[in-house]
C-alpha positions, 0 to 999 in steps of 0.5 A: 268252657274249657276244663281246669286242673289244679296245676299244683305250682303254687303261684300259678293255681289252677290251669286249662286242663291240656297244659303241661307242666315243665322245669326250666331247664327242659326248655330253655339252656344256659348260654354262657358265652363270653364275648366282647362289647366290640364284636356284640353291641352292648344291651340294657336289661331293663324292665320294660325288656331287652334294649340297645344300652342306655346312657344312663348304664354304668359302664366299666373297663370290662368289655371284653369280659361279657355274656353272648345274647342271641335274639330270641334268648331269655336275658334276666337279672338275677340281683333282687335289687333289679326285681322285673329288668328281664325280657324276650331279646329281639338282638343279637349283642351283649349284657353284663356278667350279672345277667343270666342268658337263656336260650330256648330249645324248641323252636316252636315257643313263641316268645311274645307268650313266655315275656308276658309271662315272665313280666308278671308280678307273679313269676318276679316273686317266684324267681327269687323266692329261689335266690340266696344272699346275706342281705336282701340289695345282694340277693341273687337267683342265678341258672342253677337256682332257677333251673328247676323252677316250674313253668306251665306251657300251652300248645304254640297254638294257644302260646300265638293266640294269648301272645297275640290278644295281649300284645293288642290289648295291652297296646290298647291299655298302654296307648290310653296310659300315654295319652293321659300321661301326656295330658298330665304332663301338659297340665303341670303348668296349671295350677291342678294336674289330672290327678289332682282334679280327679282325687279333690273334684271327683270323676263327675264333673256334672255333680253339684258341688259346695265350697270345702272351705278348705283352702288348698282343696276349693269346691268338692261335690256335695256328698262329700266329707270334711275330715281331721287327719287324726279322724282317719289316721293315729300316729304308729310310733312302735320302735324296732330293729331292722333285724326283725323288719326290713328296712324300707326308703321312703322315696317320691315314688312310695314306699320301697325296700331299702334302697342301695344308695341309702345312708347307713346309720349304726342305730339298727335297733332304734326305727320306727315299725312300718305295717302294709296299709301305713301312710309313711311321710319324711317329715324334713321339707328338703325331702319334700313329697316323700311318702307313701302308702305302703305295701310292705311291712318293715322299718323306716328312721325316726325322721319319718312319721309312720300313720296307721288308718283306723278305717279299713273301708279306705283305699289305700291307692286313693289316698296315695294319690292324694298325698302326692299331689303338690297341694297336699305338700304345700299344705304339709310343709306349711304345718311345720316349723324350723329355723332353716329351710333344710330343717323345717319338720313337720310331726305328727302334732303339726300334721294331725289338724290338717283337715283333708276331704274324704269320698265315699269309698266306691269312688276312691275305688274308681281311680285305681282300676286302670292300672289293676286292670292291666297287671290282672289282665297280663296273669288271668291269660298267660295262666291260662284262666281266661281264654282268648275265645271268651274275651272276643 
């Protein structure tokens, strides 16, 4: 059993007791050569890490005017916007100005083990926690901001093992991911995708199962329920500034700070108040699907229905699940009324007699795991909490 210290960094918590800690800048340094896109391939700094330049990067005229990247070098972006677009550069080539390039002084870091570090949720809200700007889409967190950030480092031995035991089991996890994103992808010509048939039929195809007479759903298994949504939600209609809670954009991927391209109004005082747990939906069918279960508190415009559950057993990622699938679209937009299509709404009067189906909570639990599995996974061993040995 190996013993832990109090490690005194507040996101990491308690550490193998042999660990170090270290600043930034003790172990990596600045690089701040610039160079031309012409001498050095143009790279992408992208969230999952360094890659040749994509198609879809903004380019400017400015190519002469750009950051060296060596391989081995940390690159990350230091705009809050691009929260997580960092990595371990396995080129040589070059990155835009927004970027910081660190170099690493000791030949004896292993890099696999620092970017499983530096791709955690954990270190990402470190990072600009030590950032600066007047608004949250132009936050920046540069060298001189992150140099004294503390970090913790192992021997290389332990960095080699951790390295290696994640780089196998997230290729384990990540394999699985793909293959069931594949089959969703497969089954979007049918009428139910996966996650459909996992959040309406269960994960048990074996169990008996009843006619929900509810016909966008079908059958569910027999020990579940029927409920109104005004049963399990109550309409949030709390009005705010945006001064006060951060605007939010309520988009088909979830609930998001606000994003860039968003349309500004002049009304900042007249929103809608967000708390994390709310269900969020646009009510407008052109901008069908979405919503959200959100993880932020925050504002969002009058266009959008804000729902407050009123029973904390319920898991938010289920029923996230659930709101996204096209069934529940249908049925929500079939709710509302309009003149046009571009303006049929669907409120919360339309929408509170919907009747949705309601597992028992250790099952809505079920469908989470995977993905909380893997992003626990990468932290519990890069902080040295659980021990490569102890998982053999």
């Amino acid at each position: 059993m190996v013993k832990m210290k109090d490690s005194g960094i507040e996101w990491i918590g308690e550490i193998p007791e042999t660990w170090e800690k270290v600043k930034f800048n003790a172990i990596y340094s600045n690089r701040n050569t610039k160079v031309s896109d012409r001498e050095y391939a143009p790279l992408s700094v992208t969230k999952k890490g360094i890659v040749p330049q994509l198609a879809t990067a903004a380019k400017t005229n400015d190519n002469d005017n750009r950051k060296l990247v060596k391989s081995g070098d940390f690159v990350i972006n230091s705009r809050s916007d691009r929260r997580g677009s960092c990595g371990i550069s396995s080129l040589d080539g070059s990155v835009s100005l927004i970027n910081t390039v660190l170099e690493p002084k000791n030949s004896q870091m292993e890099p696999l083990y620092f970017d499983f570090l530096f791709h955690t949720i954990q270190f990402a809200d470190e990072f600009y926690k030590w950032g600066h700007g007047i608004v949250d889409d132009l936050w920046t967190t540069n060298w001189n901001d992150m140099k004294n950030i503390t970090l913790i480092l192992p021997t290389r031995s332990e960095q080699q093992q951790i390295a290696n035991f994640l780089d196998r089991k997230t290729t384990e996890i990540d394999e699985l991911i793909d293959k069931i994103n594949t089959e969703i992808d497969t089954l979007k010509q049918y009428q139910s995708s996966v996650i459909t048939q996992a959040v309406t039929k269960g994960l048990d195809l074996n169990v008996p199962m009843k006619d929900s007479g509810i016909e966008w759903i079908g059958e569910i298994p027999e020990t579940w329920e029927k409920v109104k949504f005004n049963a399990i939600y109550s309409n949030r209609n709390t009005k705010v500034s945006d001064r006060e809670y951060a605007p939010l954009s309520v988009t088909k991927k979830g609930i998001v700070p606000q994003l860039a391209t968003a349309a500004k109004t002049n009304d900042n005082d007249n929103r809608k108040l967000v708390k994390s747990g709310d269900f969020v939906i646009n009510s407008r069918s052109d901008r069908r699907g979405s919503c959200g279960i959100s993880s932020l508190d925050g504002s969002v415009s009058l266009i959008n229905t804000v729902l407050e559950p009123k029973n904390i057993q319920m898991e938010p990622l289920y029923f996230d699940f659930l709101f996204h699938t096209i069934q529940f679209a249908d049925e929500f937009y079939k709710w509302g009324h309009g003149i046009v299509d571009d303006l049929w709404t669907t409120n919360w009067n339309d929408m509170k007699n919907i009747t949705l189906i309601l597992p028992t909570r250790s099952e809505q639990q079920q469908i989470a795991e995977l993905t909380e599995y893997k992003n626990s996974l990468i932290f519990e061993y890069v902080t040295g909490k659980k021990q490569v040995k102890e998982a053999n």
